[in-house]
C-alpha positions in Angstrom: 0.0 0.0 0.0 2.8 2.2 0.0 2.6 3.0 -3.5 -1.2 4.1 -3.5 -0.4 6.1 -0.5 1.8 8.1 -1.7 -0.2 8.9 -4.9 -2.9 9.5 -2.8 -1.0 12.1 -1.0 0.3 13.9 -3.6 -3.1 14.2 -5.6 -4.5 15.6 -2.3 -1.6 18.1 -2.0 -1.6 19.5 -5.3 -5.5 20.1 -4.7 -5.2 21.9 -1.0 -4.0 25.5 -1.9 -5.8 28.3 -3.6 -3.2 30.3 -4.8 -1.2 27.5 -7.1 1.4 29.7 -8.7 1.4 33.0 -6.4 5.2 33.6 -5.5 4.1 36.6 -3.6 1.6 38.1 -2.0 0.2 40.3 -4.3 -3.0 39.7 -5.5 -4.1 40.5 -9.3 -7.0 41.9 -10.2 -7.0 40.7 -13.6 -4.6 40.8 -17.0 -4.1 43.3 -19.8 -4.6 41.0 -23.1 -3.6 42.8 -26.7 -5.9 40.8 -29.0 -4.6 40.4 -32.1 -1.5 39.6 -30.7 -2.9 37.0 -27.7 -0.5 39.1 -25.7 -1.0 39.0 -22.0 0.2 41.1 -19.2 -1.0 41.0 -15.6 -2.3 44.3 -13.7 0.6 44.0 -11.1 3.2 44.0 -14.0 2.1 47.1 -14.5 2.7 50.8 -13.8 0.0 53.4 -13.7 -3.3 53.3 -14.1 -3.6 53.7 -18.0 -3.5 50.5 -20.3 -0.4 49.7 -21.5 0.6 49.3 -25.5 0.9 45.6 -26.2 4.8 45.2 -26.5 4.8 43.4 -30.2 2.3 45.8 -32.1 1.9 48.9 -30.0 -1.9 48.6 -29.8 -3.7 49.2 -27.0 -4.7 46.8 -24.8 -7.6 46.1 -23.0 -8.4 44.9 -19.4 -10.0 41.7 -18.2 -11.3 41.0 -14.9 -10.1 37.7 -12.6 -13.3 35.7 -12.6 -12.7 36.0 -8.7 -12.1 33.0 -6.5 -9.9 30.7 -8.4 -6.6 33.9 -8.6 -6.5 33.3 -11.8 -6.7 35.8 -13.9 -7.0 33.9 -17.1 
């Protein structure tokens, strides 16, 4: 049984924390996505409040919103 047990806990492990991914403690509101492109830079990448210009056509881009609970703003 050592075998499943392990697998067990590691499945359960991978499942337990709700910020996957988050090396620090900021917390993102959401991303700044340059469509044509498919460009994507997150809000705390950023500084300022205005849009930035998507870095590989110079458009602006436009803000989407974390769907919430998940931290994901994808």
């Amino acid at each position: 049984m050592g075998l499943l047990t392990t697998v067990r806990d590691v499945l359960q492990a991978s499942t337990e924390s709700a910020n996957r991914g988050d090396v620090t403690d900021e917390r993102s509101e959401g991303a700044y996505w340059c469509d044509d492109c498919d460009v994507r830079i997150r809000d705390i990448d950023v500084e300022g409040d205005d849009p930035p210009d998507c870095p590989d056509c110079g458009a602006a881009m436009r803000f989407e919103r974390s769907p919430g609970s998940t931290g994901c703003a994808c």
